[in-house]
Every structure is written in structure tokens, then in C-alpha cells.
C-alpha positions as a printed NumPy array, in Angstrom:
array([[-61.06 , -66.739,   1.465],
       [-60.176, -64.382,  -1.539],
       [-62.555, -61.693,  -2.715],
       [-63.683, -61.579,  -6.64 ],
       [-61.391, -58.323,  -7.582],
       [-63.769, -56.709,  -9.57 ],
       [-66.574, -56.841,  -6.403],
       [-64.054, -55.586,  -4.274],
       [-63.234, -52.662,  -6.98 ],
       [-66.876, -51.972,  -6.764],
       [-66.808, -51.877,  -2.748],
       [-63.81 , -49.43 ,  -3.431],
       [-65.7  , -46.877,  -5.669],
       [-68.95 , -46.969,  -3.643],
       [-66.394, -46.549,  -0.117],
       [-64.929, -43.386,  -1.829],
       [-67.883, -41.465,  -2.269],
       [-69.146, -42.734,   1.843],
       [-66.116, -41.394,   2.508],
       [-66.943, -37.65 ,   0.211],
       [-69.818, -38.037,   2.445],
       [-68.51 , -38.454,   5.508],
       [-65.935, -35.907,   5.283],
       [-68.754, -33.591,   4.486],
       [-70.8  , -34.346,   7.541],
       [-67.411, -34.057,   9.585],
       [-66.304, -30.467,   7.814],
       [-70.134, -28.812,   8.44 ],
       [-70.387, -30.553,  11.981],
       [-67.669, -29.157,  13.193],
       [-67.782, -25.711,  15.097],
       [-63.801, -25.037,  14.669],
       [-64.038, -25.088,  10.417],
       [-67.222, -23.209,  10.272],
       [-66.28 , -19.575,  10.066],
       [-69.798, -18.822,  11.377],
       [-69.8  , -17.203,  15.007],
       [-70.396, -19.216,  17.935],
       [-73.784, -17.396,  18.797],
       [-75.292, -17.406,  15.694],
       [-74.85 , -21.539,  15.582],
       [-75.852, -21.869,  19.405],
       [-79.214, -20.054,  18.035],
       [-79.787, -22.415,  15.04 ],
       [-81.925, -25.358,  16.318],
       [-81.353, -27.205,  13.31 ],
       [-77.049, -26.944,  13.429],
       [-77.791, -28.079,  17.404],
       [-79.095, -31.308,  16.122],
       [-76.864, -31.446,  13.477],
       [-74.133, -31.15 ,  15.386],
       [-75.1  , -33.419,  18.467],
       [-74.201, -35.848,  15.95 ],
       [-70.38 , -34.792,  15.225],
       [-69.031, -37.799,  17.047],
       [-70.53 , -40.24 ,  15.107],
       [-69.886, -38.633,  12.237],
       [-66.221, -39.379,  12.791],
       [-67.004, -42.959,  13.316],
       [-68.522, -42.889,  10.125],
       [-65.919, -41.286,   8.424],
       [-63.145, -43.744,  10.138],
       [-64.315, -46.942,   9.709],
       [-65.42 , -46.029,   5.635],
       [-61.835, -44.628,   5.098],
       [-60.558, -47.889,   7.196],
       [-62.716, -50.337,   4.891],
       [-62.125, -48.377,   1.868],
       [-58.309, -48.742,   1.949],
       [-58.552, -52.779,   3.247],
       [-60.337, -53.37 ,  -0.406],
       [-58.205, -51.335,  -1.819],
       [-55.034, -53.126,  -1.127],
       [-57.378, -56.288,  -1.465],
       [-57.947, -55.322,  -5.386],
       [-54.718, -53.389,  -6.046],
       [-52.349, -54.861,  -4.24 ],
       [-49.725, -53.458,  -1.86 ],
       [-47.378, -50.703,  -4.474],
       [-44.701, -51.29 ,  -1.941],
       [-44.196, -54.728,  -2.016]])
């Protein structure tokens, strides 16, 4: 089953900026990139709940990036072959 090209170009464009997104939710989860200290973010109620949801965040992140680059090579093509 072959995918219309310019619907998967489409998927592409709108993957790219999940994955801006993404990457953004990853980069401000994450405690080791912040260069806040540690006990001003274990004070912050709001950067608690934020961050309680840094795992999923990666999931996100992964599976956009994974589907992004499938449509990609679906509406491209492989360079290297």
C-alpha cells in the first residue's frame, strides 16, 4: 500500500515541528540542562509537575522523530540508494 507523496510530505512538515515541540518539553524537563539550582526547582510546584512528566516526554519525542523520518524516506526516498 503506497502513500500519496504529497500527504506524506505534509505528515513530514507537521512531524518536524512535534518534534520542535518535543525537544522543547525534553530540554525544560530535564534537571541536568537547566542551569537553575536543584533547590530552587525542588521548591517550584509547577516545574514538579512539569517534570513528573519527563519520561513521557521522551516517548513523545522518540516515536515523532521515529515517524517523522519513516515518511520521510517514504516521500524522499532513500539518498543512499
Amino acid at each position: 500500500m503506497a502513500i500519496n507523496p504529497e500527504l506524506a510530505i505534509k505528515i513530514v512538515y507537521v512531524l518536524g515541528w512535534t518534534n520542535i515541540i518535543g525537544l522543547l518539553l525534553v530540554l525544560f524537563s530535564c534537571r541536568c540542562i537547566m542551569n537553575i539550582k536543584p533547590e530552587k526547582l525542588s521548591n517550584s510546584k509547577i516545574y514538579i509537575k512539569f517534570y513528573n512528566y519527563h519520561c513521557y516526554y521522551w516517548w513523545f519525542f522518540i516515536i515523532s522523530v521515529a515517524i517523522h523520518a519513516t515518511f520521510a524516506i517514504i516521500a524522499f526516498g532513500n539518498p543512499f540508494l
